[in-house]
C-alpha positions in Angstrom: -92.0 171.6 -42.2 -94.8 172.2 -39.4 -95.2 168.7 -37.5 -99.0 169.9 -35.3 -100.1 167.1 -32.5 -103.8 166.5 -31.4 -105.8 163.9 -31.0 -106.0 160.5 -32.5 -109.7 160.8 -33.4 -110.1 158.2 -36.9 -107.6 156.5 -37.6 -105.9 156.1 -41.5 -103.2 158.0 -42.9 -103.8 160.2 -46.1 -101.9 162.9 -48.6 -103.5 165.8 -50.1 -104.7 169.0 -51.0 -106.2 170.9 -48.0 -109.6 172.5 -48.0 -110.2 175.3 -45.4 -113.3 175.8 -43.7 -113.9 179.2 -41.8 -115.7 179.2 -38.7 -119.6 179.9 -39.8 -120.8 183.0 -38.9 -124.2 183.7 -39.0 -125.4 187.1 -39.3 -128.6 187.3 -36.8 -129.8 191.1 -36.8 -131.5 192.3 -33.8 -135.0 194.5 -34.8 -138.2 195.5 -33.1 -141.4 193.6 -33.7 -144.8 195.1 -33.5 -147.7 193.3 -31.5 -149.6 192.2 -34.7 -146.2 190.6 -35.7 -145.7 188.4 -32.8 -147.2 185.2 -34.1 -146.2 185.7 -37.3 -142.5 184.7 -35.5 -143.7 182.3 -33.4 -144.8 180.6 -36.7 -141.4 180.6 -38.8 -140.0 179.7 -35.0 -142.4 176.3 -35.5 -142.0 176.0 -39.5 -138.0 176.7 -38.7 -138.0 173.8 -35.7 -140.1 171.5 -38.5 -137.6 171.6 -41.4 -134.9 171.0 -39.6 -136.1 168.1 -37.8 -137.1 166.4 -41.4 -133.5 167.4 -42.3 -131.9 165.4 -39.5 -134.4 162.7 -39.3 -133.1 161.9 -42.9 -129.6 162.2 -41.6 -129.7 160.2 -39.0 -131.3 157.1 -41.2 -128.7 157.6 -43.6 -126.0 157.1 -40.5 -127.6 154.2 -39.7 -127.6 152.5 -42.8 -124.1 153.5 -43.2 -122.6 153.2 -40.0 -124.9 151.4 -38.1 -128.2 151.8 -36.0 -126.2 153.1 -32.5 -124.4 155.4 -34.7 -127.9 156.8 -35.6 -128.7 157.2 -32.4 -126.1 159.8 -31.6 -128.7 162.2 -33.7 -131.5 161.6 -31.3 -129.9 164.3 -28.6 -130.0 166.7 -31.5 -133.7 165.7 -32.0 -134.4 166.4 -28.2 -133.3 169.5 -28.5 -135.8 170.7 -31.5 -138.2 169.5 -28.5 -137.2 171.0 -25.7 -140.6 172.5 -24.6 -138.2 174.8 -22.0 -136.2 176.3 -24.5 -139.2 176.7 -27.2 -140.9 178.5 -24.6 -138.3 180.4 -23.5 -137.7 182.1 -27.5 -141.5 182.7 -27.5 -141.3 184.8 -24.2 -138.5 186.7 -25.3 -140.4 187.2 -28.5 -143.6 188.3 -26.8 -142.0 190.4 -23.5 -138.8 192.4 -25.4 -140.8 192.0 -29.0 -137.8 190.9 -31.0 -137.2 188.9 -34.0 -137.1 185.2 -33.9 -133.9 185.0 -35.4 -132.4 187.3 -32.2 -134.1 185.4 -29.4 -133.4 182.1 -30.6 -129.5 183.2 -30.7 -129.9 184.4 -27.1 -131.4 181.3 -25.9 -129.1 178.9 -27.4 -125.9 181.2 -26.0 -127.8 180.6 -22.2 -127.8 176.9 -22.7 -124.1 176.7 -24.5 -122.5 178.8 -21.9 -123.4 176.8 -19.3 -122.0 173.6 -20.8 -118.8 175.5 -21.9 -118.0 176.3 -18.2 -118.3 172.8 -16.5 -115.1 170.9 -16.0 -116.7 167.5 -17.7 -115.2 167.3 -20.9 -118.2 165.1 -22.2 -120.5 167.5 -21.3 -118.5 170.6 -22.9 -118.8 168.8 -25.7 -122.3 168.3 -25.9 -122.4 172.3 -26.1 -121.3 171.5 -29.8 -124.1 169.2 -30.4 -126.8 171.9 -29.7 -124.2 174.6 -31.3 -124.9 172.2 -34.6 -128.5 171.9 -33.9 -128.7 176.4 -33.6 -126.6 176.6 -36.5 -129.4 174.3 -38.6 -132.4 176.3 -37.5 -130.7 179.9 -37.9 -129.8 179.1 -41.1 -134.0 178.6 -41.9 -134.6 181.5 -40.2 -132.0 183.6 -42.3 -132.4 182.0 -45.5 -128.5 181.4 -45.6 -127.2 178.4 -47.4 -125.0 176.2 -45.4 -121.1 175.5 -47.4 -121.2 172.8 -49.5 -118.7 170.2 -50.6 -120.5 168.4 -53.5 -118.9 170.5 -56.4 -115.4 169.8 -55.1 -113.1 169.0 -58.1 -110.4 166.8 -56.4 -110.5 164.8 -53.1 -109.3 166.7 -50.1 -108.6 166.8 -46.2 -110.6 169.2 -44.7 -109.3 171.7 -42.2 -111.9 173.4 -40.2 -111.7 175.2 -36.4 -114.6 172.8 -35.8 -117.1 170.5 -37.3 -120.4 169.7 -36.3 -121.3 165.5 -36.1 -123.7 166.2 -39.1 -121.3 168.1 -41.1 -119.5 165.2 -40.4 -121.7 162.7 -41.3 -122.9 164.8 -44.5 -119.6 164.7 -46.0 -119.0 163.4 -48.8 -116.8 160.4 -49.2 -115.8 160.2 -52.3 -114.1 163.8 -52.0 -113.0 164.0 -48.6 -110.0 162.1 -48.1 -110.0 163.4 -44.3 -110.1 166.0 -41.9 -108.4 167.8 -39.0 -110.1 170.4 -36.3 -108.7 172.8 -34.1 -111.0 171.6 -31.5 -112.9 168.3 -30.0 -111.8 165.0 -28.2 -112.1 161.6 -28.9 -115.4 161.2 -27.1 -116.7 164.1 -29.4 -119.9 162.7 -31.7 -117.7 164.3 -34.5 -115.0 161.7 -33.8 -117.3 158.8 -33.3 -118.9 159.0 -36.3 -115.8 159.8 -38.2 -114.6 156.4 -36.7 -117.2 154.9 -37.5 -117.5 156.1 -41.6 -113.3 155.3 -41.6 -112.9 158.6 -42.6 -108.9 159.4 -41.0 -109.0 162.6 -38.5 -107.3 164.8 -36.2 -109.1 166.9 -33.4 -107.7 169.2 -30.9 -104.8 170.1 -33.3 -105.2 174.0 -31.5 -103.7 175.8 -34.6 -104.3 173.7 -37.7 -106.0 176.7 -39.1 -103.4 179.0 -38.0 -100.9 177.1 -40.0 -102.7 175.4 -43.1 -104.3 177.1 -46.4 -106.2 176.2 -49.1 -104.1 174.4 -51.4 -101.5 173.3 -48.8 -100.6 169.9 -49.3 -100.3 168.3 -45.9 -99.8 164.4 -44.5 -102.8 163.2 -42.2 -102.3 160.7 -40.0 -105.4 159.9 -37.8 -103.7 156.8 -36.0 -101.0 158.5 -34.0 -103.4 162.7 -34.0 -100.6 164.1 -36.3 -100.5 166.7 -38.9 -98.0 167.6 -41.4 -97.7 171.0 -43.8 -94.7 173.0 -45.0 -92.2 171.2 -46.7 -93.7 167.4 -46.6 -91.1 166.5 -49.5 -88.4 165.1 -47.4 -90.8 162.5 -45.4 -93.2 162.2 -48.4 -91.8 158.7 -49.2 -91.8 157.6 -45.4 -95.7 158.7 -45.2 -96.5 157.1 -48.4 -94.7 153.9 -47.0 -96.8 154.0 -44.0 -100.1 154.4 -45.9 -99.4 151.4 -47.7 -98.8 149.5 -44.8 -101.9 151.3 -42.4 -104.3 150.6 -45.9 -103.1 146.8 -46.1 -103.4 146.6 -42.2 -107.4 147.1 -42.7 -107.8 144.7 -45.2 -107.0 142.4 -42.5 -110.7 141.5 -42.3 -112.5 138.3 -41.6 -109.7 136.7 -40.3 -110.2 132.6 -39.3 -111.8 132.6 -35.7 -108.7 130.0 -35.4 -105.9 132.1 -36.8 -103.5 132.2 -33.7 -100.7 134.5 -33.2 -97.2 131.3 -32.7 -93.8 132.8 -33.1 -91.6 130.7 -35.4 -90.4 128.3 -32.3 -94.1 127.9 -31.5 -95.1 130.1 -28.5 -98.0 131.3 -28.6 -99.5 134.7 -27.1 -102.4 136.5 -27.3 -103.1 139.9 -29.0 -105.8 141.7 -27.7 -107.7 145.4 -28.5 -108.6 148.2 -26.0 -111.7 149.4 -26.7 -114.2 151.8 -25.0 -117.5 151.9 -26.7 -119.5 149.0 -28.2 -119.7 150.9 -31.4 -115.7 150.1 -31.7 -115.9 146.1 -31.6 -116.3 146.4 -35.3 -112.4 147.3 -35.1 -111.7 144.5 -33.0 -112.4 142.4 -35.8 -111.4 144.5 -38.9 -107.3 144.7 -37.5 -107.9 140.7 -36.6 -107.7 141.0 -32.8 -107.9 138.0 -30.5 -110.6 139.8 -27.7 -110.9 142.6 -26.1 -107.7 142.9 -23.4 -109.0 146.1 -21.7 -112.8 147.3 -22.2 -112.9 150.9 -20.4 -116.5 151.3 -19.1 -115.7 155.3 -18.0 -117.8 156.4 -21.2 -121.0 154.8 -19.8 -120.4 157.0 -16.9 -119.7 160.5 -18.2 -121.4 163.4 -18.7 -124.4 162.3 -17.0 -126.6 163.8 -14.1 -127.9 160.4 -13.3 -125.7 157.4 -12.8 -126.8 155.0 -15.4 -128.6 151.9 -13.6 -127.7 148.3 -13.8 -130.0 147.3 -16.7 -128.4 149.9 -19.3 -124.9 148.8 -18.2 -125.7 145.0 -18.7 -126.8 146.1 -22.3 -123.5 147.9 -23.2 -121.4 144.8 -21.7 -124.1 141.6 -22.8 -123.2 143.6 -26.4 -119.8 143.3 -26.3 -118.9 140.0 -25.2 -121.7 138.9 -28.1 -119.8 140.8 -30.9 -116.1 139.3 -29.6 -117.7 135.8 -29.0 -115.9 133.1 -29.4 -113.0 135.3 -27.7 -112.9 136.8 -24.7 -113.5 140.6 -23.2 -112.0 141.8 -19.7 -114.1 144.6 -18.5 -111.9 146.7 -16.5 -114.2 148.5 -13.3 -114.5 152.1 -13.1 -111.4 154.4 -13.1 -113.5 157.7 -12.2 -111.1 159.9 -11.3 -107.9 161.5 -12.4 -108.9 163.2 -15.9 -112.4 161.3 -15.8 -115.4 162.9 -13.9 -118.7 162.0 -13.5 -120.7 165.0 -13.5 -122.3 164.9 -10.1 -121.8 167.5 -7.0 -120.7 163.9 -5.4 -117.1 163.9 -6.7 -115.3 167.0 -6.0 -112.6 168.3 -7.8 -109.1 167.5 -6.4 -105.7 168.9 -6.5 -104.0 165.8 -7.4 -106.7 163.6 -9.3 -103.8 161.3 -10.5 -103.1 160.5 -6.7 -106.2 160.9 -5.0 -110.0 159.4 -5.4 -110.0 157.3 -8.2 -110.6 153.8 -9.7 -110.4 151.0 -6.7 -110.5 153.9 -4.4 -114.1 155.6 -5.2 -115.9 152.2 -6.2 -114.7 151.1 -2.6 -116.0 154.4 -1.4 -119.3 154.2 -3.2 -120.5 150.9 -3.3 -124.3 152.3 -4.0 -122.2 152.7 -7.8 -119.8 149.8 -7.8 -121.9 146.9 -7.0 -124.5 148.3 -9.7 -121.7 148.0 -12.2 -120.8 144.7 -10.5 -123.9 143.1 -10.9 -124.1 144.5 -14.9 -120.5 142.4 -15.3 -121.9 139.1 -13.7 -125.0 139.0 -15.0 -123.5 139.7 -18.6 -121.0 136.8 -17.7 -123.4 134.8 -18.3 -122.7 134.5 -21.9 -119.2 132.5 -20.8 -116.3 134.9 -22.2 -116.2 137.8 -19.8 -113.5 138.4 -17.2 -113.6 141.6 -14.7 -110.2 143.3 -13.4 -109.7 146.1 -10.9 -108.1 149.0 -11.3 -105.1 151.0 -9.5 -104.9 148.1 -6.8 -102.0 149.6 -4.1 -101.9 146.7 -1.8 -103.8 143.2 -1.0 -106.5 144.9 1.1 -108.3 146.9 -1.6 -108.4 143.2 -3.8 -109.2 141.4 -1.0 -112.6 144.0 -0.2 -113.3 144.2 -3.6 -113.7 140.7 -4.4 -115.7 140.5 -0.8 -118.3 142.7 -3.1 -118.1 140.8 -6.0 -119.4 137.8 -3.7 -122.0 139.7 -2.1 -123.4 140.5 -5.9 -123.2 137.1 -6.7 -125.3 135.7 -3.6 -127.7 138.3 -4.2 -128.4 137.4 -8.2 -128.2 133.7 -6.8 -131.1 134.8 -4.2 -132.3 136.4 -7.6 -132.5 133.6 -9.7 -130.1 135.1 -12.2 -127.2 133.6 -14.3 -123.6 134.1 -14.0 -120.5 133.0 -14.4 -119.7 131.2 -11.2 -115.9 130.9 -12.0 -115.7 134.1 -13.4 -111.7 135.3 -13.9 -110.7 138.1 -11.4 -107.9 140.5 -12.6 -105.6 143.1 -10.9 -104.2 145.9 -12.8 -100.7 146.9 -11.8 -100.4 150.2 -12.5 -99.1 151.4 -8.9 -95.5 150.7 -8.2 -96.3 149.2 -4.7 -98.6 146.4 -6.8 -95.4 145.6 -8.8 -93.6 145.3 -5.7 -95.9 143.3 -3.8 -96.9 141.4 -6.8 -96.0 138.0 -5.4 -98.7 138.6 -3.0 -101.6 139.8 -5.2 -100.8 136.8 -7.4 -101.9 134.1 -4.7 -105.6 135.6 -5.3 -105.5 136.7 -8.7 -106.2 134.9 -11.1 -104.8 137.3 -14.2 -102.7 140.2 -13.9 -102.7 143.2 -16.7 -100.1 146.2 -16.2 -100.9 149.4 -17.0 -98.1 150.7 -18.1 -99.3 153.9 -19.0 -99.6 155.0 -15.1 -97.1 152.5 -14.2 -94.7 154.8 -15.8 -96.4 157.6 -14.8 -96.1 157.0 -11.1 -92.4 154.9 -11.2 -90.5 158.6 -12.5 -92.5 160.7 -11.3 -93.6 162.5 -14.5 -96.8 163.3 -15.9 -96.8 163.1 -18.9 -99.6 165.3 -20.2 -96.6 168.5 -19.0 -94.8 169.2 -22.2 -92.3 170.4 -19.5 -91.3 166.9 -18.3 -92.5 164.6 -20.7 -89.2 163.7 -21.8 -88.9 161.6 -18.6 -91.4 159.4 -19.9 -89.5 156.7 -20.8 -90.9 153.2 -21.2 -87.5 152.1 -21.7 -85.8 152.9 -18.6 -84.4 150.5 -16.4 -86.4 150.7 -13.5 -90.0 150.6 -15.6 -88.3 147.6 -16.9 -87.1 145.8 -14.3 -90.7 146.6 -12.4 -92.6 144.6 -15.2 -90.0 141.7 -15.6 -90.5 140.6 -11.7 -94.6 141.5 -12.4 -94.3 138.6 -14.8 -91.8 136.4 -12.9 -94.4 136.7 -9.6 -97.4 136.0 -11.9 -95.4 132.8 -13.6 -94.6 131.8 -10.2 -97.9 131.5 -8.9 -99.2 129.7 -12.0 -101.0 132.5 -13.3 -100.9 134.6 -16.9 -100.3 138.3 -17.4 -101.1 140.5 -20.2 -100.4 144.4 -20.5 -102.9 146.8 -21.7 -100.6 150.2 -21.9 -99.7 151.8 -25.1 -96.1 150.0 -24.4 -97.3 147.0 -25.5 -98.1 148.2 -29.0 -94.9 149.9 -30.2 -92.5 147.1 -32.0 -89.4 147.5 -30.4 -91.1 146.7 -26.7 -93.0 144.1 -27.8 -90.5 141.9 -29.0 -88.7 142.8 -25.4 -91.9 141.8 -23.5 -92.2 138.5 -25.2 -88.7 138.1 -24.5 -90.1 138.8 -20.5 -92.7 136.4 -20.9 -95.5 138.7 -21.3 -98.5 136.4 -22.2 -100.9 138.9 -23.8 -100.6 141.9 -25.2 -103.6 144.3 -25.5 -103.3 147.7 -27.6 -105.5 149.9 -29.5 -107.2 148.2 -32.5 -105.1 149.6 -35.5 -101.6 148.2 -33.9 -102.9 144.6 -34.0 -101.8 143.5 -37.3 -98.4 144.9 -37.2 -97.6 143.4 -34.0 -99.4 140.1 -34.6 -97.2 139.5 -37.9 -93.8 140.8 -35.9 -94.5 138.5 -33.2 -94.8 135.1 -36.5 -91.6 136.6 -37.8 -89.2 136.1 -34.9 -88.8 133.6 -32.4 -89.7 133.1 -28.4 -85.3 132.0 -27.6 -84.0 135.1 -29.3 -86.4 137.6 -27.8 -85.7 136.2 -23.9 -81.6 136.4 -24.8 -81.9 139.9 -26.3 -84.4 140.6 -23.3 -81.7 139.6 -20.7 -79.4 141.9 -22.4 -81.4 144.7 -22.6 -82.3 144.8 -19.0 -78.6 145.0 -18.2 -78.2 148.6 -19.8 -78.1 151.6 -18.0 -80.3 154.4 -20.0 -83.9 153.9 -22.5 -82.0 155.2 -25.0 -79.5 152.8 -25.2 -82.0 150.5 -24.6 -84.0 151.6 -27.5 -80.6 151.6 -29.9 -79.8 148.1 -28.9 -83.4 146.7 -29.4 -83.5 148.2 -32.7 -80.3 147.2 -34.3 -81.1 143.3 -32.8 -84.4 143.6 -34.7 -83.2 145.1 -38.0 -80.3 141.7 -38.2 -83.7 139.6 -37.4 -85.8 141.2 -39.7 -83.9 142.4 -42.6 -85.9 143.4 -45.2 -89.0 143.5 -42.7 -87.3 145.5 -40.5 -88.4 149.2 -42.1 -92.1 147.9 -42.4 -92.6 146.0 -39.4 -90.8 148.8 -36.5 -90.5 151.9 -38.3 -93.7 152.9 -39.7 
């Protein structure tokens, strides 16, 4: 049994039969052209550039019907491209000055523009290199008269393995005989994995070596929510997989749920489970796993891969959207975290040798407030609709809240001198993802008026491990006693000074700490969209006394793995029956 790890693109969890895909290689030859043949080129160039914009024009309304109209839009880059008067003009030199086919120079010209993208450190914009990849592959395939593979005469459903796919092989797939798929390369921000998310069709990207390891006829486990995938011998977790399906599948039917429907443990304490999300185009999720809000709303994306900072009205769009969709709940819209493993793509924000530790978050938008009080204005003025909430990011001490709430009130005088609406009362959050924020978090409470902890770098930062090193990242322990007792005395400080906290790190959404942080008196927990259900129904199964007893015992152990073992066996007696479904899958 092969267990491969990449990245959780579309969630779902399916068993099958895989289909390989080889990397398409187009044959372009390379001949001489005579002068009387030149605009004969130039015209299957133009008939070439025709065809295929009919093709994806077609395409993209069919996304759009399906998916939704911003879905559709992701095809309008590709459309730009067919238009790009600099590259069309470009082919036609090279087919008038070295008198070459139009097959050749249109290869050339497309491997100029590609290997530029290819060697910028943006991972947005790398992958955009795909996007026009997809778009060359189209036309050459006019130009050559080669057919492109098809899937339509497929006899059984399958889970396609591929080294890549293009976003409109992806979107041309056919559902009713793909159960899935998994690629060697991409990201999550890929348009591949968007619109696989947003068709529900379960995939892995980045797997590296799925090809490597998977044939034709291999039957391998999928499982898009946590980016793995299984081949070899399946047999002996076959059962635990199917198990799992059946929950994941009766997790999404979890659909139009009452906008009252609360989450109350059985002695009547209520909390508040909320969704991460970080595209607009994902609130559909939100409400599909029956989330209460949106706990953390990453606006990074609207940032990325860009040459020109997007301007105040397009941000007010993508955040006026949101807090729409999630209405009657709430969205906290977490300020930018450039920085780290997120880059704008501008000479402005150089490269560092420790991203994790250096200009980022809080630090740059403090440092540039030409881009923060752009976005800060976006948030306010999309406060307006009564449900928004703003919260700063990797906070070290009371200074940095203190000067970023000053320009939060200098945006608000402004759209008041303006004439614009806003939330006057508007919640302000910190994020305590910094150890000396957990420390000090007595004092951050007295002007906050919410906390969320990140956990994620919380973690990070408390051990002294990052986590992305496969040579360390056994260190990352959420359960250790240190992490632990950091977040117990976050809460404590925040209870203290009257205020609620919430926790928007992957911690919060695996069973065994959840019941621990409600025993901490953790008011909200926020996680992505396909944990929801499973932790909203653990949390109505047990009750608010047992968890803070078994939480008092826990923090008195000395490693995470006993900590782990203990939390486990007290929530297998609770559960019983439950316990399998509700912790282990």
């Amino acid at each position: 049994m092969i267990k491969l790890k990449g990245i959780a693109a579309s969630g779902g969890i399916v068993i099958g039969r895989a289909y390989c895909i080889g990397k398409e290689e187009l044959s372009v030859p390379k001949r001489k052209i005579s002068h009387e043949e030149i605009s004969t080129e130039i015209y299957r160039l133009e008939e070439a550039l025709i065809e295929t914009r009919r093709e994806l024009t077609s395409l993209q309304k069919r996304i759009s019907e399906d998916a939704g109209f911003a879905h559709g839009k992701i095809f309008e880059a590709h459309l730009l491209v067919l238009e790009d008067r600099v590259l069309i003009e470009d082919i036609i030199q090279q087919i008038k000055n070295k008198k070459i086919n139009v097959e050749y120079a249109f290869a050339q010209s497309i491997k100029k523009y590609t290997d530029t993208l290819l060697k910028l450190d943006d991972e947005y914009l790398r992958e955009r290199a795909a996007d026009i990849e997809d778009i060359s592959r189209r036309v050459l395939r006019k130009l050559c008269k080669q057919e492109a593979v098809s899937l339509q005469d497929l006899k059984e459903k399958v889970i396609i393995v591929a080294h890549d796919l293009s976003p409109s092989q992806t979107a041309s797939l056919p559902k009713d005989k793909v159960l899935g798929f998994v690629a060697d390369v991409g990201g999550r921000t890929s348009h591949t994995a968007i619109i696989a998310r947003s068709l529900g069709i379960p995939a892995v990207v980045g797997a590296e070596v799925a090809t490597k390891h998977i044939k034709s006829n291999d039957r391998i486990i999928l499982d898009g929510s946590e980016g793995i995938v299984i081949t070899g011998n399946i047999e002996k977790i076959l059962k635990e997989y199917q198990a799992k399906r059946h929950r994941y599948t009766k997790e999404a039917r979890i659909v139009h749920l009452p906008k009252t429907y609360k989450t109350i443990t059985l002695d009547k304490k209520e909390v508040t489970i909320s969704a991460n999300i970080e595209l607009p185009e994902e609130v559909p999720l939100v409400h599909e796993f029956g989330a209460e809000g949106v706990g953390l709303y990453r606006t990074e994306y609207i940032f990325l891969g860009r040459r020109e900072l997007p301007n105040e009205e397009e941000q007010y769009k993508a955040y006026v959207t949101v807090a729409k969709k999630i209405q009657p709940h709430s969205v906290i819209i977490r300020t930018i975290d450039i920085g780290g493993d997120k880059f704008l793509s501008q000479p402005q924000v150089p490269r560092e040798m420790s991203p994790f530790l250096g200009w980022r978050a809080i630090r740059f938008c403090l440092a540039r407030p030409d881009v923060f009080k752009v976005q800060l204005r976006a948030i306010l003025r999309a406060s307006a609709e009564g449900n928004i909430k703003v919260m700063f990011p990797m906070i070290s001490g009371i200074e940095e809240l203190r000067e970023a709430k000053k320009m939060l009130e200098d945006c608000k005088k402004e759209l008041r001198r303006e004439g614009q609406k806003f939330d006057e009362k508007i919640a302000i959050g910190t994020m305590i993802e910094v150890p000396s924020a957990a420390l000090t978090a007595d004092i951050l409470a007295r002007e906050s008026d919410f906390f969320s902890i990140g956990t994620n770098d919380l973690i990070q930062y408390s051990l002294a491990v990052d986590r992305a090193n496969e040579k360390v990242a056994y260190l990352y322990e959420p359960g250790h006693p240190a992490v632990l007792r950091l977040v117990k005395s976050v809460i404590e400080s925040a209870h203290e000074n009257h205020i609620w906290v919430g926790m928007c790190g992957e911690m919060c959404g695996e069973a065994i700490f959840s019941f621990l942080l409600l025993g901490f008196g953790l008011d909200e927990f926020s996680m992505s969209p396909p944990r929801v259900s499973k932790i909203r129904e653990l949390m109505r199964s047990v009750t608010f006394e047992e968890a803070k007893i078994i939480a008092e015992m826990a923090i008195k152990l000395t490693t995470a793995k006993e900590v782990e073992k203990y939390l486990q066996e007290e929530l297998r007696r609770i559960l019983k029956e439950d316990f399998e479904r509700l912790v282990m899958m």
